[in-house]
PDBQT receptor file of N, H, CA, C and O in Angstrom, charges set to zero:
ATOM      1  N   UNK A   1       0.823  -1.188   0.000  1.00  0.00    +0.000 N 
ATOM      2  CA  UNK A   1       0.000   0.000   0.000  1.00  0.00    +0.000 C 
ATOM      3  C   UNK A   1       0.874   1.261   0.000  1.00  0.00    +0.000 C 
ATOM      4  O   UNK A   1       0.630   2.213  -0.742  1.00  0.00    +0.000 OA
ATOM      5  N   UNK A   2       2.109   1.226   1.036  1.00  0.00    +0.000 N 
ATOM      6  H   UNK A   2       2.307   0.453   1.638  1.00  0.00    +0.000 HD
ATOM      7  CA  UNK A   2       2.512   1.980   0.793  1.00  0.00    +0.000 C 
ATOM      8  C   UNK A   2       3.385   2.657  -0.396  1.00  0.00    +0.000 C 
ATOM      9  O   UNK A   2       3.615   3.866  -0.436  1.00  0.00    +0.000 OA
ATOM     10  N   UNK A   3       3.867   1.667  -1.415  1.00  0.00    +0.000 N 
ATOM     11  H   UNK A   3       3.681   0.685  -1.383  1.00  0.00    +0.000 HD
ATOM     12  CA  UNK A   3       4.513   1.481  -2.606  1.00  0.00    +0.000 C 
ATOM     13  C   UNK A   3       3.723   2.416  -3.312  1.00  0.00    +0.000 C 
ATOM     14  O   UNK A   3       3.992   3.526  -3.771  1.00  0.00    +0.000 OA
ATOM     15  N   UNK A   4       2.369   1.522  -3.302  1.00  0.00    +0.000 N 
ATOM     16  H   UNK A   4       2.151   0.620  -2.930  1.00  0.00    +0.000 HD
ATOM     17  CA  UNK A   4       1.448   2.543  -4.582  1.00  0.00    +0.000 C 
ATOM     18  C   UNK A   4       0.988   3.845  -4.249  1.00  0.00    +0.000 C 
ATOM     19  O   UNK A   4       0.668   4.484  -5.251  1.00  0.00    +0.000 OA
ATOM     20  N   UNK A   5       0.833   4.515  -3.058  1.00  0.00    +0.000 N 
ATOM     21  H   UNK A   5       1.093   3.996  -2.244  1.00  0.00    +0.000 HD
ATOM     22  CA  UNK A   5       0.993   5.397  -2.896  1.00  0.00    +0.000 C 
ATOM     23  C   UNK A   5       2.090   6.229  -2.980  1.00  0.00    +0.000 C 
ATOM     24  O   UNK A   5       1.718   7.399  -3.058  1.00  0.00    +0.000 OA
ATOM     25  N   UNK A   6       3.031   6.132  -2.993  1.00  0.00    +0.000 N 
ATOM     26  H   UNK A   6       3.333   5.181  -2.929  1.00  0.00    +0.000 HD
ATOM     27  CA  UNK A   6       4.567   7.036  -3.813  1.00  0.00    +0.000 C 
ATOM     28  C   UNK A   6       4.400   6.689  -5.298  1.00  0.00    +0.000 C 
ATOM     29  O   UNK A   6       4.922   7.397  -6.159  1.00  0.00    +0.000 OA
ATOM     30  N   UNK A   7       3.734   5.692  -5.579  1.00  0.00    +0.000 N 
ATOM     31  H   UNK A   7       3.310   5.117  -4.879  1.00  0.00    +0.000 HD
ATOM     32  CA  UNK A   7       3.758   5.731  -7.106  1.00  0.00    +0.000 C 
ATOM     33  C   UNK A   7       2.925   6.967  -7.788  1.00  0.00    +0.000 C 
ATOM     34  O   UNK A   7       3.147   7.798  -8.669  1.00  0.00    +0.000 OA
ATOM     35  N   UNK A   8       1.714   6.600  -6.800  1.00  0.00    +0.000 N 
ATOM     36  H   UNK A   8       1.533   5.925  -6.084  1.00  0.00    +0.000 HD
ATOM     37  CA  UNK A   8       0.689   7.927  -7.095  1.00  0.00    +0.000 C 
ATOM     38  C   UNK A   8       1.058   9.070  -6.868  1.00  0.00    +0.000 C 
ATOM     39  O   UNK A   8       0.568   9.894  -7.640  1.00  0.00    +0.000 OA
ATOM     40  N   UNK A   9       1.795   9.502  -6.042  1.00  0.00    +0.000 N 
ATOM     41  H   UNK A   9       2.193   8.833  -5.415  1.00  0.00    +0.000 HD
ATOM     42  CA  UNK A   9       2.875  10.753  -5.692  1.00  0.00    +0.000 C 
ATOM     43  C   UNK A   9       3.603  10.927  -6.543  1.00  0.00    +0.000 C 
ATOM     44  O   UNK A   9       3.467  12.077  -6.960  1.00  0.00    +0.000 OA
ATOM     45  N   UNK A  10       4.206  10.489  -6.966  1.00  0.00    +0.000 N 
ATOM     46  H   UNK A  10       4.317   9.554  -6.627  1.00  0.00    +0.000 HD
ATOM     47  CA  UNK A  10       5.280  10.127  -8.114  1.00  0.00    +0.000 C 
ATOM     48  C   UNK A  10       4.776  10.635  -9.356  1.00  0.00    +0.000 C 
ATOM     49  O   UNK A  10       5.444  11.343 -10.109  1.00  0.00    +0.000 OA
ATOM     50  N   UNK A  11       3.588  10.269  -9.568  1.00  0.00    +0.000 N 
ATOM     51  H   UNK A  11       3.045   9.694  -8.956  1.00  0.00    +0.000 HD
ATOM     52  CA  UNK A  11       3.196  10.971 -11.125  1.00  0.00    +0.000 C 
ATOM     53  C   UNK A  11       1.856  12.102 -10.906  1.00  0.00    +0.000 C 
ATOM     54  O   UNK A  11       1.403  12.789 -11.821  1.00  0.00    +0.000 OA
ATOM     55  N   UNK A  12       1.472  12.109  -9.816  1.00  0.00    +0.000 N 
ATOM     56  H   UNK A  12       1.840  11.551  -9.073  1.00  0.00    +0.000 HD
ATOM     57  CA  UNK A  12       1.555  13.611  -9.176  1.00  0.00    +0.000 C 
ATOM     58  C   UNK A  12       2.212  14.781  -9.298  1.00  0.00    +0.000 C 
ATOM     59  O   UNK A  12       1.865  15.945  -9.498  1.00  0.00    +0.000 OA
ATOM     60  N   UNK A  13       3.237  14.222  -9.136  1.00  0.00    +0.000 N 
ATOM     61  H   UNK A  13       3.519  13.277  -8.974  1.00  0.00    +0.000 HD
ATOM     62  CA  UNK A  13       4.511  15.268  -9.131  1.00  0.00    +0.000 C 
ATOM     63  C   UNK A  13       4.728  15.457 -10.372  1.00  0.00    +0.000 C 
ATOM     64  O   UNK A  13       5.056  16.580 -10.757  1.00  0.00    +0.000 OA
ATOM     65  N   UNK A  14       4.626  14.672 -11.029  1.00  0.00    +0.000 N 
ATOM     66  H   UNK A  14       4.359  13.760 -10.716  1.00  0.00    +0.000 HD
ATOM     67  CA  UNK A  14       5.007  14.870 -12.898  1.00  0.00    +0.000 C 
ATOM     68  C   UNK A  14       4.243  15.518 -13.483  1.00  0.00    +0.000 C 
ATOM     69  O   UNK A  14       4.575  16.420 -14.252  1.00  0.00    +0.000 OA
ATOM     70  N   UNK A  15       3.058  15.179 -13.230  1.00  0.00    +0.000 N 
ATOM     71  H   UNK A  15       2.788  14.446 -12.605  1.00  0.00    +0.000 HD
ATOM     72  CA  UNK A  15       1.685  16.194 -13.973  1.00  0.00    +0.000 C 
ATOM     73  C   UNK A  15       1.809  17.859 -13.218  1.00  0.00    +0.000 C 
ATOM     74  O   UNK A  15       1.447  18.863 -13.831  1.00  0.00    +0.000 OA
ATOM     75  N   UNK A  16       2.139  17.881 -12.403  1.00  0.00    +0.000 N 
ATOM     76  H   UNK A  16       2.433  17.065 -11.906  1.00  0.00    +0.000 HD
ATOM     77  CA  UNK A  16       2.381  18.828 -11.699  1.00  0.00    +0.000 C 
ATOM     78  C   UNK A  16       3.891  19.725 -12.412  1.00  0.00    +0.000 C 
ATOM     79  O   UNK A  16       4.007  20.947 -12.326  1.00  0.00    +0.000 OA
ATOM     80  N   UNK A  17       4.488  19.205 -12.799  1.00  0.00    +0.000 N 
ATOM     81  H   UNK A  17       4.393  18.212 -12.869  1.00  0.00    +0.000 HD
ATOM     82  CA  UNK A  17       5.840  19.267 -12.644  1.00  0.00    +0.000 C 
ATOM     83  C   UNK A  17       6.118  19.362 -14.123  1.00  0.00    +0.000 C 
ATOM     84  O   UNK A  17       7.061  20.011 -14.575  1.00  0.00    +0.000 OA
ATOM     85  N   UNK A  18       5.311  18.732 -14.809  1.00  0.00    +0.000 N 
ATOM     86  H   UNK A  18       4.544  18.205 -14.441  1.00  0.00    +0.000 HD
ATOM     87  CA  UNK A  18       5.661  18.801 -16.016  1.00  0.00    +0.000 C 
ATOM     88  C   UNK A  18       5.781  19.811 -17.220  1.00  0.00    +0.000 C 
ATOM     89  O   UNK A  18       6.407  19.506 -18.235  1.00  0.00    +0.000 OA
ATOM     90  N   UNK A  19       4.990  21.345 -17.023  1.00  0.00    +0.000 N 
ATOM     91  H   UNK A  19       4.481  21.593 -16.199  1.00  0.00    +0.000 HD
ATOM     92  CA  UNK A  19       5.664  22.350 -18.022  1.00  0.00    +0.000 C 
ATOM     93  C   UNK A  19       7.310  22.746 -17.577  1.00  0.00    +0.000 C 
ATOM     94  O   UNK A  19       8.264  23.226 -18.189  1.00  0.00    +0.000 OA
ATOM     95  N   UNK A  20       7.099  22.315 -16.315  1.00  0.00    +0.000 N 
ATOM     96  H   UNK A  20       6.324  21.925 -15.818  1.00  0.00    +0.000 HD
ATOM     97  CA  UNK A  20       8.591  23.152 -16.108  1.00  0.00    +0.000 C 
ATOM     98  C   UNK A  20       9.910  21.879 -16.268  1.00  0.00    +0.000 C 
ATOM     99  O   UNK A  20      10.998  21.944 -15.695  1.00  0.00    +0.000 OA
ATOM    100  N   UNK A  21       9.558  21.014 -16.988  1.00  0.00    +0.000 N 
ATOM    101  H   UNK A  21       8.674  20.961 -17.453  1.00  0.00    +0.000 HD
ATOM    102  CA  UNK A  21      10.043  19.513 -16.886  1.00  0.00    +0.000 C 
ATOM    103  C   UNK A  21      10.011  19.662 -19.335  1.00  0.00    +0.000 C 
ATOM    104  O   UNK A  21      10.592  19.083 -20.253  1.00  0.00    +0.000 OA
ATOM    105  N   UNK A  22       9.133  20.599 -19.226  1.00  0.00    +0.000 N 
ATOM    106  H   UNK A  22       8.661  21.069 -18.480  1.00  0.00    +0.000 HD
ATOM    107  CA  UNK A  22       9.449  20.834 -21.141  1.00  0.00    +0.000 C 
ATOM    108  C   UNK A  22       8.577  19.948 -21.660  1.00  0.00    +0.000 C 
ATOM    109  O   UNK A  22       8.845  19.771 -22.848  1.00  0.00    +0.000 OA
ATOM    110  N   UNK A  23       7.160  18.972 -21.110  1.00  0.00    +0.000 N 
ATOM    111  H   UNK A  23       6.942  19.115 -20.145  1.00  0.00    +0.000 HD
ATOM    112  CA  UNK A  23       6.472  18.265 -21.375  1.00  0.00    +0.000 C 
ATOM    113  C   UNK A  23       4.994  18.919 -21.519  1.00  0.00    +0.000 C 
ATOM    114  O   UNK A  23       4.235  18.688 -20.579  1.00  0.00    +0.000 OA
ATOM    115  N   UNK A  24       4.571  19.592 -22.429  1.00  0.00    +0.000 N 
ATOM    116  H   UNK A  24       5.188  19.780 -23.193  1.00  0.00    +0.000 HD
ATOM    117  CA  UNK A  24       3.106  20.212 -23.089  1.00  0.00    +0.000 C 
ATOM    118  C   UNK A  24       2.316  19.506 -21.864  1.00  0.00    +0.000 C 
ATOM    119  O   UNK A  24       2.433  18.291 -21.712  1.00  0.00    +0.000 OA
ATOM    120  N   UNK A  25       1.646  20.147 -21.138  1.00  0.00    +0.000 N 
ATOM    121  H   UNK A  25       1.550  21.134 -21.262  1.00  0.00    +0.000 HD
ATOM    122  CA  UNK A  25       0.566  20.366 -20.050  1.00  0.00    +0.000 C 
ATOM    123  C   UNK A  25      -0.503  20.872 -20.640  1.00  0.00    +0.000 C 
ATOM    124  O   UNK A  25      -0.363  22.014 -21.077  1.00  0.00    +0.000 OA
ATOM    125  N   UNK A  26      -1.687  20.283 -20.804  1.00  0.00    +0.000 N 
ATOM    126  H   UNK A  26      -1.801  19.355 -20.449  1.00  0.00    +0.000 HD
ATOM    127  CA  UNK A  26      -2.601  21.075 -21.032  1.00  0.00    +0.000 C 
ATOM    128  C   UNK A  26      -3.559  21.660 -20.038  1.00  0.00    +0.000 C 
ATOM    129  O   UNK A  26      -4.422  22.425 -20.468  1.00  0.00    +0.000 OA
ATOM    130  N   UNK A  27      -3.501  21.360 -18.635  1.00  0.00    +0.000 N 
ATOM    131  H   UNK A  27      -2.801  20.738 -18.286  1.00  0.00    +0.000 HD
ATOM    132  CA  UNK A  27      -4.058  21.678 -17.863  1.00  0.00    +0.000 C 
ATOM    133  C   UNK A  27      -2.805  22.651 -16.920  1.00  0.00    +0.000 C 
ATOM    134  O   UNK A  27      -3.078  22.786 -15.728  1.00  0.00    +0.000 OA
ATOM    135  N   UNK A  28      -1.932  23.084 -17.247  1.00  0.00    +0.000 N 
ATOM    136  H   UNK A  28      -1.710  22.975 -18.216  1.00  0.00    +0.000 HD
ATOM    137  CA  UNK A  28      -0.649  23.785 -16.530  1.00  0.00    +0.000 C 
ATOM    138  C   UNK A  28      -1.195  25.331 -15.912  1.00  0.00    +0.000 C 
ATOM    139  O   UNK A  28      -0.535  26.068 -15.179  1.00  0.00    +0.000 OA
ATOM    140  N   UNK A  29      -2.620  25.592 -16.446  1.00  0.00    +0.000 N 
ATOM    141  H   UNK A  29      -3.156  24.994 -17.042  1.00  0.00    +0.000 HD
ATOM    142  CA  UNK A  29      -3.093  26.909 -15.929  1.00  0.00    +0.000 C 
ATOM    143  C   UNK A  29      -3.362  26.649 -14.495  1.00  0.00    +0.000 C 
ATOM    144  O   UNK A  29      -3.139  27.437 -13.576  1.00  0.00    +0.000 OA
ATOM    145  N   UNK A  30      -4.150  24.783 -14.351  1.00  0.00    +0.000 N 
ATOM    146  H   UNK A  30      -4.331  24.143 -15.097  1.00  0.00    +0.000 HD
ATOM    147  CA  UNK A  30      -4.026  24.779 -12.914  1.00  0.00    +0.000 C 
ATOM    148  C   UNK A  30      -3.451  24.378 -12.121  1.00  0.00    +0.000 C 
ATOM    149  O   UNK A  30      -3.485  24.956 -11.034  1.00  0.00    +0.000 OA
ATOM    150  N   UNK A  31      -2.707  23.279 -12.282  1.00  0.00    +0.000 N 
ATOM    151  H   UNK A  31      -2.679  22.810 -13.165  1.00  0.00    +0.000 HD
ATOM    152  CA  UNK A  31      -1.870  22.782 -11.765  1.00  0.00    +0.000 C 
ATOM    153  C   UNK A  31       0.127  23.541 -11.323  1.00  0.00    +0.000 C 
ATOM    154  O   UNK A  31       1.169  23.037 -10.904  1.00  0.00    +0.000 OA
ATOM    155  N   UNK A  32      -0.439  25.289 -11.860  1.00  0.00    +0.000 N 
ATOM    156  H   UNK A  32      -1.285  25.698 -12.200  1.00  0.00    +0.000 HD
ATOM    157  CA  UNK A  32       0.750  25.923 -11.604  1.00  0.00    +0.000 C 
ATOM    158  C   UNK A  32       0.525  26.287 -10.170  1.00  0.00    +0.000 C 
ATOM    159  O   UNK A  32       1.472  26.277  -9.383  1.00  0.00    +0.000 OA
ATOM    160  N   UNK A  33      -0.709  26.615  -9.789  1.00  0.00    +0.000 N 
ATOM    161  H   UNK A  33      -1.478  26.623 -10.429  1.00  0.00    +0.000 HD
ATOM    162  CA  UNK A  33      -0.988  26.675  -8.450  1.00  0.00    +0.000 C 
ATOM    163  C   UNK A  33      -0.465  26.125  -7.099  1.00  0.00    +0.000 C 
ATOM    164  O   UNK A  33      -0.331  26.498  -5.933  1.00  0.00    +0.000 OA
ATOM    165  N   UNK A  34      -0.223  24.957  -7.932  1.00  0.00    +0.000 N 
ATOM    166  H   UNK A  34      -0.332  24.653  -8.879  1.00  0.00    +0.000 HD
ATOM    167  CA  UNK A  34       0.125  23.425  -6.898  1.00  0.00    +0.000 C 
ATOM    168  C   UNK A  34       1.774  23.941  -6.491  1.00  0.00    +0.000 C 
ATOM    169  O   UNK A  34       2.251  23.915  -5.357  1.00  0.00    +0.000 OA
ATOM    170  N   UNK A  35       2.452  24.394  -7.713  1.00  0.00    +0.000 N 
ATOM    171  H   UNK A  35       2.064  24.415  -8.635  1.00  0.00    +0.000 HD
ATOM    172  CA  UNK A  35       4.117  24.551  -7.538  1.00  0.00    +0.000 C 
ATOM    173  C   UNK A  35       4.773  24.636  -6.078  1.00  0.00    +0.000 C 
ATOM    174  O   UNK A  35       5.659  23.879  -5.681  1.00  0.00    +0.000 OA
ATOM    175  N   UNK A  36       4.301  25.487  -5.479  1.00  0.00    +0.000 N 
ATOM    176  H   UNK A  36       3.581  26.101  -5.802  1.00  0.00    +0.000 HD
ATOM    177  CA  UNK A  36       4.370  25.701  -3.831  1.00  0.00    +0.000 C 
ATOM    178  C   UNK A  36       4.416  24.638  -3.099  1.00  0.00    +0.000 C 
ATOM    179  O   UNK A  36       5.161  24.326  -2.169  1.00  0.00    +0.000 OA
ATOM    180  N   UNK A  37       3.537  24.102  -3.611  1.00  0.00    +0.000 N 
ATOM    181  H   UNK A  37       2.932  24.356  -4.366  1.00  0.00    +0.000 HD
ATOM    182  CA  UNK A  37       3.251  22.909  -2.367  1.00  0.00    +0.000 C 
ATOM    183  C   UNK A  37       4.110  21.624  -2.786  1.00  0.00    +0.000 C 
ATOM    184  O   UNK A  37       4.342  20.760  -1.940  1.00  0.00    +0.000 OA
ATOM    185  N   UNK A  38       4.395  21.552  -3.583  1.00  0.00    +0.000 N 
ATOM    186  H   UNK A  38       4.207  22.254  -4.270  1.00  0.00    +0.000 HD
ATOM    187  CA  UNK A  38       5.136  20.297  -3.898  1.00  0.00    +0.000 C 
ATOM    188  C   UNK A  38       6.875  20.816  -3.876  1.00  0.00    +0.000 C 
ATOM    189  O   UNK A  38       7.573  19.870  -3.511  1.00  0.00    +0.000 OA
ATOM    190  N   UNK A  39       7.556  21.867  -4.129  1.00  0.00    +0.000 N 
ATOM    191  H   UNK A  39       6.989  22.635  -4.425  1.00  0.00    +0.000 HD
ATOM    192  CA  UNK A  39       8.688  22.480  -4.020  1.00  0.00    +0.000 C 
ATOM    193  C   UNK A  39       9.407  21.976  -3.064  1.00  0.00    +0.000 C 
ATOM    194  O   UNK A  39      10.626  21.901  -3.217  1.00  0.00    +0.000 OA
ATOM    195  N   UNK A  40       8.661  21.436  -1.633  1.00  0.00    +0.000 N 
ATOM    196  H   UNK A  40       7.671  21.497  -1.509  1.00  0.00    +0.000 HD
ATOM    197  CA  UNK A  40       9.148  20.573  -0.505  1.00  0.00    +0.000 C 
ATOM    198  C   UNK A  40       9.712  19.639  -1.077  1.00  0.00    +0.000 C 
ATOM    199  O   UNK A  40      10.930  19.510  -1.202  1.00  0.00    +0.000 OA
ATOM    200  N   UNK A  41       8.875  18.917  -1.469  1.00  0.00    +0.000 N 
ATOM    201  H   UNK A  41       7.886  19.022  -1.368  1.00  0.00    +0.000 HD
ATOM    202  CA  UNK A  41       9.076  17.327  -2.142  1.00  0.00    +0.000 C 
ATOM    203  C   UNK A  41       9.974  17.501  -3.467  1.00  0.00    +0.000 C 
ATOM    204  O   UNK A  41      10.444  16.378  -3.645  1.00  0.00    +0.000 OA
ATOM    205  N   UNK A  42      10.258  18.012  -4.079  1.00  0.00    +0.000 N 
ATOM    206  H   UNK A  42       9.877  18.925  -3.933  1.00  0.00    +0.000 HD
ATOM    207  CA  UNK A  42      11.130  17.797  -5.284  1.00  0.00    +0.000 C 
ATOM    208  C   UNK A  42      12.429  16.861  -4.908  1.00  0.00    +0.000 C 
ATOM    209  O   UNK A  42      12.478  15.797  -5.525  1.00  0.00    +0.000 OA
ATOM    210  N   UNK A  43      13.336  17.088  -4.106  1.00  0.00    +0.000 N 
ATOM    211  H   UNK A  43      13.297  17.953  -3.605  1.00  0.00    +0.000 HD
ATOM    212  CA  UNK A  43      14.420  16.559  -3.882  1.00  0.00    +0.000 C 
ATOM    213  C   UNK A  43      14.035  15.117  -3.601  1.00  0.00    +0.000 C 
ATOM    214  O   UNK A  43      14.515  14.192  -4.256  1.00  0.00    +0.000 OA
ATOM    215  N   UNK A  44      13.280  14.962  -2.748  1.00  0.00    +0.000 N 
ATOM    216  H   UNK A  44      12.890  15.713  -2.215  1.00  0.00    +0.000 HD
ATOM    217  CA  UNK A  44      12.905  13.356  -2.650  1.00  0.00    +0.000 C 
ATOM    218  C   UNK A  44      12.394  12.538  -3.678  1.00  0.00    +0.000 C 
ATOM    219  O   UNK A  44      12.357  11.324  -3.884  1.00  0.00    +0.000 OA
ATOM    220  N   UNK A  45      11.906  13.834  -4.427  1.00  0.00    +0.000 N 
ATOM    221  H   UNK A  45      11.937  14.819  -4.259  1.00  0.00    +0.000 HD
ATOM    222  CA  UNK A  45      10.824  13.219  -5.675  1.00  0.00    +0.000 C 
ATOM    223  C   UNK A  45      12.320  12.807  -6.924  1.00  0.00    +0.000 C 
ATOM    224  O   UNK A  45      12.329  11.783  -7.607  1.00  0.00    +0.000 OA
ATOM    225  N   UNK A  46      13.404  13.839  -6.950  1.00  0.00    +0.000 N 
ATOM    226  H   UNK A  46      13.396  14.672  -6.396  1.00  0.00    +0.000 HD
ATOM    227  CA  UNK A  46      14.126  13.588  -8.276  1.00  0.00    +0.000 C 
ATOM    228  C   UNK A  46      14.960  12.379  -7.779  1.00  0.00    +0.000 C 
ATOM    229  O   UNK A  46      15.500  11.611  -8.575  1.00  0.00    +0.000 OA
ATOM    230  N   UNK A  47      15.045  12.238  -6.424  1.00  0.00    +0.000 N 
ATOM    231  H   UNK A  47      14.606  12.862  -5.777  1.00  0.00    +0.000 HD
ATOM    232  CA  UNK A  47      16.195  11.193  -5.772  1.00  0.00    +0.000 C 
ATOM    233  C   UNK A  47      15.388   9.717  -6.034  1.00  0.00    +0.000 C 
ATOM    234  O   UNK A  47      16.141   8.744  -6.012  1.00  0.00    +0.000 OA
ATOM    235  N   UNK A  48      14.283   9.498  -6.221  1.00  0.00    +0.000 N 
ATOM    236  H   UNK A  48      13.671  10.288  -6.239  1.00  0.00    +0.000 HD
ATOM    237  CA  UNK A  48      13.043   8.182  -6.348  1.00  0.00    +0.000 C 
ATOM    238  C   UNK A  48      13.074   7.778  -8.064  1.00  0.00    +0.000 C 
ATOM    239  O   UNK A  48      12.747   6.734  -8.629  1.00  0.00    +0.000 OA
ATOM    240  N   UNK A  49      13.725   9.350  -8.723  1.00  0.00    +0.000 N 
ATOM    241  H   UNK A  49      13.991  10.198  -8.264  1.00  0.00    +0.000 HD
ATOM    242  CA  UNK A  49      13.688   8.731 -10.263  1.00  0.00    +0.000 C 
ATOM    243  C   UNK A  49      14.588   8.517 -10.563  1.00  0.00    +0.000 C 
ATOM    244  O   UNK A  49      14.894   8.421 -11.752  1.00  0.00    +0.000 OA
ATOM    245  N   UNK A  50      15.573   8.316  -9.359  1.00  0.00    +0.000 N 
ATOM    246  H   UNK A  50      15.325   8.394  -8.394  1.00  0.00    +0.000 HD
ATOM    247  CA  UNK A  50      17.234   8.299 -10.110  1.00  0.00    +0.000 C 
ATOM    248  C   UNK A  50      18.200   9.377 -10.838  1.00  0.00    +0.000 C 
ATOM    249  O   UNK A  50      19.217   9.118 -11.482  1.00  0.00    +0.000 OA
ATOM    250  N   UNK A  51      17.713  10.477 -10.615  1.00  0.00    +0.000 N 
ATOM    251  H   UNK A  51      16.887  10.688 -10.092  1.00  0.00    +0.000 HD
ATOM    252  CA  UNK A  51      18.133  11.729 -10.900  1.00  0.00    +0.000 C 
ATOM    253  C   UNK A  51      19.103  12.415  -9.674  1.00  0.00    +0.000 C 
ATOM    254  O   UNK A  51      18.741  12.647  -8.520  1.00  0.00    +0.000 OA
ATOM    255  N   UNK A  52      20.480  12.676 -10.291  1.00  0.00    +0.000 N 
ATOM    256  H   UNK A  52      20.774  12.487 -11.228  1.00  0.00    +0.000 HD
ATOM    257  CA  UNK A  52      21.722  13.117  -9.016  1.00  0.00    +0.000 C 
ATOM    258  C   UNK A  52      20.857  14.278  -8.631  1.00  0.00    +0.000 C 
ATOM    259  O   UNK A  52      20.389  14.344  -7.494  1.00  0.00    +0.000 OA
ATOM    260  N   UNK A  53      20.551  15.515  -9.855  1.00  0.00    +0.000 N 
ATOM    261  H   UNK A  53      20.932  15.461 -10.778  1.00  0.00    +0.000 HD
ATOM    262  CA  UNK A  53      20.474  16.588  -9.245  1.00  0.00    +0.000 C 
ATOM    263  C   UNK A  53      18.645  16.869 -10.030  1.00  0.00    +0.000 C 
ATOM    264  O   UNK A  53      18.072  16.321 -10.971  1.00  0.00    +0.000 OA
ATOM    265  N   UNK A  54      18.292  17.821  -9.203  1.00  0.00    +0.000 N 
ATOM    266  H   UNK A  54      18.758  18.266  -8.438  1.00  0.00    +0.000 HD
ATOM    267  CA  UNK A  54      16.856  18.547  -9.721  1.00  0.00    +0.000 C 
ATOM    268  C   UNK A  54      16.913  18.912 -11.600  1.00  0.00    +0.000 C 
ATOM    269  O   UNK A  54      17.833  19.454 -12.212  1.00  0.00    +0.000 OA
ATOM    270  N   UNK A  55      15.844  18.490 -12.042  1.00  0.00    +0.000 N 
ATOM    271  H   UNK A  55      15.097  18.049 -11.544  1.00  0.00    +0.000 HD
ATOM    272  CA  UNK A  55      15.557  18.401 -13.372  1.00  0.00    +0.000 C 
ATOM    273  C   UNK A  55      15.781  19.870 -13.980  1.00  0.00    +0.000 C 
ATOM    274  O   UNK A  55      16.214  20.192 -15.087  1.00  0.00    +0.000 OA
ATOM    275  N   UNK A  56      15.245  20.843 -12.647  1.00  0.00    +0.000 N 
ATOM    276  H   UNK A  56      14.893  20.582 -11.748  1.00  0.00    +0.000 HD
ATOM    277  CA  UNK A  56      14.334  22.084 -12.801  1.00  0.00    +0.000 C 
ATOM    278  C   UNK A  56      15.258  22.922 -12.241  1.00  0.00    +0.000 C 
ATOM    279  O   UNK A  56      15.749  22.766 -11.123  1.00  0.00    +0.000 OA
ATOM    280  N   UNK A  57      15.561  24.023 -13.189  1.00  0.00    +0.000 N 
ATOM    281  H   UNK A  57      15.162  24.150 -14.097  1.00  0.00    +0.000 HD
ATOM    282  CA  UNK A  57      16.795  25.044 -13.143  1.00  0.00    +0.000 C 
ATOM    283  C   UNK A  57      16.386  26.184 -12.442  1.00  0.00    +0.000 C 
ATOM    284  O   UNK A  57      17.169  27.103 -12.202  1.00  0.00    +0.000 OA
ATOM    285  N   UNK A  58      15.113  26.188 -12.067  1.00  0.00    +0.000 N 
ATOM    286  H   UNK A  58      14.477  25.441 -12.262  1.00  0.00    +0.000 HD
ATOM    287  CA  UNK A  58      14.840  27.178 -11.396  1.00  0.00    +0.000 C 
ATOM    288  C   UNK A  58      14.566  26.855  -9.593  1.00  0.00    +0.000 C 
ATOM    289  O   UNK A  58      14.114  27.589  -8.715  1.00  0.00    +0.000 OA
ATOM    290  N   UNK A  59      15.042  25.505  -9.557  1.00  0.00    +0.000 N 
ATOM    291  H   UNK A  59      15.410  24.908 -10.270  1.00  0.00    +0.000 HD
ATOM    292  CA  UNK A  59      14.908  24.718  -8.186  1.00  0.00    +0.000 C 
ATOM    293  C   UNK A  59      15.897  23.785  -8.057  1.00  0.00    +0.000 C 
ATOM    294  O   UNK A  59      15.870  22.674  -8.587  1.00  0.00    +0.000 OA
ATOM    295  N   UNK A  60      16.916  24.285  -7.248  1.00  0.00    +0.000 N 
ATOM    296  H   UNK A  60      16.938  25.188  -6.818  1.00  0.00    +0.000 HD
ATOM    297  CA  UNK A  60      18.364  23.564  -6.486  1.00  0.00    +0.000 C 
ATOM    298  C   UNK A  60      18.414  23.341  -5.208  1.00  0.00    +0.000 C 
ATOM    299  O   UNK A  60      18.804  24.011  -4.252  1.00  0.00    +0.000 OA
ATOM    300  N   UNK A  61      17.757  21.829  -5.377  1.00  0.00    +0.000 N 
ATOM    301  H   UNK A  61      17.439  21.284  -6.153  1.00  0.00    +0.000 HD
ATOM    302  CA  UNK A  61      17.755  21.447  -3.854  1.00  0.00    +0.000 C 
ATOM    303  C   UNK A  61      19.040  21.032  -3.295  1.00  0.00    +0.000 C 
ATOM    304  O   UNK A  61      19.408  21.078  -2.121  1.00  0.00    +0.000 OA
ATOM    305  N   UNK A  62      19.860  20.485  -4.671  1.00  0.00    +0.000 N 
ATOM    306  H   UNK A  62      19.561  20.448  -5.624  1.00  0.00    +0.000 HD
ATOM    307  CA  UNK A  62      21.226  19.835  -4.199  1.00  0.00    +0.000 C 
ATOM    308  C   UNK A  62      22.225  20.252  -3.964  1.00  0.00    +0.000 C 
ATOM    309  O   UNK A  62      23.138  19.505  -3.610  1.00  0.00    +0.000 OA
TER     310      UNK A  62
């Protein structure tokens, strides 16, 4: 249970994450809202995809 819930987090974060990630959002008018709240979580989130450092040049967690 707990697995699939970070999975669901996980692409949470992507839909969320994704104009500023260079991936066409078509819903990015609302989900820019969210940016704040997930900004916590990025570092844990890029460290779960196997990523050394943050995707997102405008956010250096490392």
């Amino acid at each position: 249970m707990a697995r699939a819930q970070r999975d669901e987090d996980d692409l949470f974060m992507v839909i969320v994450l994704a104009e500023a990630l260079g991936v066409p959002n078509p819903v990015s008018y609302h989900t820019v809202e969210l940016l704040p709240v997930v900004y916590d979580e990025v570092h844990d989130w890029h460290r779960r995809m196997g990523m050394d450092r943050s995707p997102l040049e405008h956010v250096s967690c490392c």
